[in-house]
N, C-alpha and C positions, 0 to 999 in steps of 0.2 A: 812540212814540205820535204823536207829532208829523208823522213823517215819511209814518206810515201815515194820516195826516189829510191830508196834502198828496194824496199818490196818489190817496185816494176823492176827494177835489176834482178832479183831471183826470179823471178817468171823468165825473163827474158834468157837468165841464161841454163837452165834448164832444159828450156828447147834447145840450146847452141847444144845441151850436153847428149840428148837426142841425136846429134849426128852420130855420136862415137858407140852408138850400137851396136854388135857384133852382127849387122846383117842388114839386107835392105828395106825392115822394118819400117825405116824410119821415114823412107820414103812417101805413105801416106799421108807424113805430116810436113810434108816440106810447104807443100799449098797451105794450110793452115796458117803457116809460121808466117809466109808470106802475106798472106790476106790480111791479118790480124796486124800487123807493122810494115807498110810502104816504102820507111824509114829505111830497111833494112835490105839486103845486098840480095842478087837476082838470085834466080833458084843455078843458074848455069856457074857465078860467083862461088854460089854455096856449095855446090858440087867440088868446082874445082879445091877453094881448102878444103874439102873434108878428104880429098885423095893422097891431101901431101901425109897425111898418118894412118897406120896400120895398127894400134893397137885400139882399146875399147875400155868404155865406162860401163858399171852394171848400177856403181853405188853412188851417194850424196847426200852428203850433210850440211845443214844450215845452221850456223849458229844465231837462231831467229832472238834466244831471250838466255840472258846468261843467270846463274845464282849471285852474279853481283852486280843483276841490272836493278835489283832490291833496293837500291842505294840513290837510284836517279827518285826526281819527285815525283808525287803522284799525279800528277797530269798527264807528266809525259809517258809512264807506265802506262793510263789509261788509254790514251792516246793507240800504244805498240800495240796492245792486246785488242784495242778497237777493230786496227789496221790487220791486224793478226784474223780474228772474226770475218773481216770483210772479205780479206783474199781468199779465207775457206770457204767461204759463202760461193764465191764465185769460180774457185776452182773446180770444184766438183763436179760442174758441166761442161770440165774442159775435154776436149776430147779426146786429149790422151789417156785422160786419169777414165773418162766412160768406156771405151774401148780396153781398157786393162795395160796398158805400154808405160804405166805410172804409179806406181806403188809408193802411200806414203806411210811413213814410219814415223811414230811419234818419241822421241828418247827424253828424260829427263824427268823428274818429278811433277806429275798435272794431279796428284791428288791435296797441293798444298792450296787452305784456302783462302789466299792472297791473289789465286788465279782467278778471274772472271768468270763467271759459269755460264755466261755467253761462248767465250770466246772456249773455252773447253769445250762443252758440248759441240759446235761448228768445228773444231780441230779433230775430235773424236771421230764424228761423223766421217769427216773429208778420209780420215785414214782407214775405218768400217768399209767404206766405199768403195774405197781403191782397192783393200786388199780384195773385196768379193770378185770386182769387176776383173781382177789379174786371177786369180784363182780360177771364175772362168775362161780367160782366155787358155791358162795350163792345160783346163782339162779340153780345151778347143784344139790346142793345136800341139799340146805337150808340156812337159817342164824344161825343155831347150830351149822354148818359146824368149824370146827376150825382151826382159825391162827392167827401166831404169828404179831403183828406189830409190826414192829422194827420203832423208832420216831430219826432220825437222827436233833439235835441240832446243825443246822449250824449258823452260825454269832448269836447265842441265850446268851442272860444273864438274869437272872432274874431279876434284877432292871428295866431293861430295858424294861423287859416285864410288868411288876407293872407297871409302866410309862404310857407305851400306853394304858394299858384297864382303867385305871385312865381318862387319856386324853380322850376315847372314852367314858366314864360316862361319863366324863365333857359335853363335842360335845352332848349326848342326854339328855341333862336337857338342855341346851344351844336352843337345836333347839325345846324343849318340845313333843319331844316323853317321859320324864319324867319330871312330874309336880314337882314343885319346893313344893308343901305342899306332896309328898312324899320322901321327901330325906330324912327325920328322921325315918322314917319305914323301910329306906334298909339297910337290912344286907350284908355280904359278900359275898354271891352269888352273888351281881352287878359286884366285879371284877373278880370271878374266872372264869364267864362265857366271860369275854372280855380277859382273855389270849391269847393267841395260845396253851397252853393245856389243853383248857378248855373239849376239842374231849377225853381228855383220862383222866382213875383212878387218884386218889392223887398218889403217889409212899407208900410204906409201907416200904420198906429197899433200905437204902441206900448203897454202898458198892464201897468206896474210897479208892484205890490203892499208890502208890509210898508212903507210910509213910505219904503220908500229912495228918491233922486231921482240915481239914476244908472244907465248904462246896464250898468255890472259886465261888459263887453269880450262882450257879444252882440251880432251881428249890426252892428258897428259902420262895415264896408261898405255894406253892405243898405241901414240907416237912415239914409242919408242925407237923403229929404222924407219921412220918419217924422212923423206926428203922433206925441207922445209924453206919454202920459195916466201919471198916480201917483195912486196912491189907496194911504191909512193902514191899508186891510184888509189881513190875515195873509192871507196864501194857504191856509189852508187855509176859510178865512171867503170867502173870493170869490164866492158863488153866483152863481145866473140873474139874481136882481136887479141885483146889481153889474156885472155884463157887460151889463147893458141902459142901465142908465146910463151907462158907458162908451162904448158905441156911439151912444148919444142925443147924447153931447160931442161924438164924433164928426164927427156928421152936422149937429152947429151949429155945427163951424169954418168959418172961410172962408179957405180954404187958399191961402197965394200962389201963383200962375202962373209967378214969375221962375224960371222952370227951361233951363237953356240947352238947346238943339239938339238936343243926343242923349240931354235927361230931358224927352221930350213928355207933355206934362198928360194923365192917364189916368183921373181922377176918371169917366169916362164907362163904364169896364170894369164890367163886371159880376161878374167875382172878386175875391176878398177873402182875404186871410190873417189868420187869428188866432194869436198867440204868448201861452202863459201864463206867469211865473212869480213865486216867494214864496220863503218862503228856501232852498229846493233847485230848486221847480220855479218856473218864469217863465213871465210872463204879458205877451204882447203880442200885443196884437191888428193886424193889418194889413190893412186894407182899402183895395176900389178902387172904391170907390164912396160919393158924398156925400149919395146917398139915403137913407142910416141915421138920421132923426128919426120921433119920435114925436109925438101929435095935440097941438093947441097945448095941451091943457090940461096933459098930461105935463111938456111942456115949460117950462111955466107956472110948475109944482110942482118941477120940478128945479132950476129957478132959485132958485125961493125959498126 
């Protein structure tokens, strides 16, 4: 039950992440959003918050299955990857991800064979899909065109990932595509571009749910000028409001500038990465941009 309360929470808020589009993209899908949940606040509602912030999301990361979810039983593994399976099954015909406004990314290890080859294949698929369906909308309307990736972090740890692009420097000095009298010249670009997120932003905010106040081995290269937001909410409890909140923190830090040389201040970008997660899935949000507050009365009210 639990776990299927998590999963409707990333669908759900996904669409919330939809509003912060760089455009009025998104507009399409506000009737969708609406049809699809009753539940949820009128389209004139939705309008209004989505005007108290000026900046935008492009990125998003789930931390759907972690390398130390290996350790739970195998029930309830079977169980995730089930749930995992199902939601691919079904998102596929959503119509964002048909329309191309939904690109999904798959990061982590899917070639270990502990994975389901259900739930692989339908995950595979779900990501083949999107990227064609985005690809043509580029060549429809341009590569300004805008959409959201969502970067689903399956079997992913970040030690684990340090590891391998480690191991793959090693394999190219080994095999001398890099000479051995340049390894004192390289800097840290050699490992960030051997990640698996090497394709996408560093994260800018972080934003960890269920009380916990640790970062549980995500993304732990990436975050380095992570803002890093915790909030007591269950992931499955996270809604729009709480991700509004979150971004309103956001947008009222004042973030240090001491970033040496080769970390130039990027607050001025206008992409943004969102990461969720709760007790299976993770939630952090990464943005690149300091425009995220709301009117002073918001603001006002948040404090107080």
């Amino acid at each position: 039950m639990g776990h299927a309360a998590g999963a409707d929470r990333v669908i759900n808020v996904i669409k919330a992440l939809q509003r912060y589009l760089p455009s009025s993209d998104y507009s399409d899908d506000v009737s969708v959003y609406h049809e699809s949940s009753s539940s949820q606040t009128t389209s004139t509602e939705h309008t209004t918050t989505t005007t108290t912030h000026h900046g935008t999301i492009e990125y998003c990361t789930l931390y759907a299955f972690s390398t130390e979810n290996w350790s739970r039983s195998p029930e309830e593994i079977n169980t995730i990857f089930k749930l995992m399976e199902r939601i691919a099954i079904q998102y596929r015909s959503h119509e964002s991800v048909k329309s191309g406004k939904i690109q999904i990314d798959l990061l982590g290890n899917l070639e270990d064979e502990r994975i389901p080859p259900g739930a692989k294949k339908e995950l595979q698929r779900l990501q083949s899909e999107s990227r064609n369906a985005c690809n043509k909308r580029r060549d429809k309307f341009g590569n300004s065109t805008n959409i959201l990736t969502i970067c689903l972090a399956i079997n992913y740890g970040a030690r684990a990932d340090i590891l391998q692009a480690a191991q793959k420097l090693a394999q190219a000095i080994a095999s001398g595509e890099i000479s051995p009298n340049d390894i004192s010249a390289m800097d840290e670009s050699e490992i960030s571009k051997r990640l698996c997120t090497a394709h996408i932003p560093d994260p800018d905010l972080i934003i960890r749910t269920s009380g916990e106040t640790r970062l549980s081995n995500f993304l732990l290269w990436d975050a380095a000028y992570a803002e890093l937001y915790f909030t007591d909410l269950l992931w499955p409890d996270f809604d729009e409001e709480a991700l509004e909140e979150a971004l309103v923190w956001y947008g009222k830090r004042k973030r240090l500038r001491l970033m040496p040389d080769n970390h130039p201040d990027t607050s001025s970008d206008t992409s943004e990465i969102v990461t969720l997660w709760g007790s299976v899935y993770t939630a952090a949000a990464l943005c690149r941009n300091e425009s995220f507050a709301g009117d002073g009365d918001e603001n006002k009210a948040l404090e107080e």
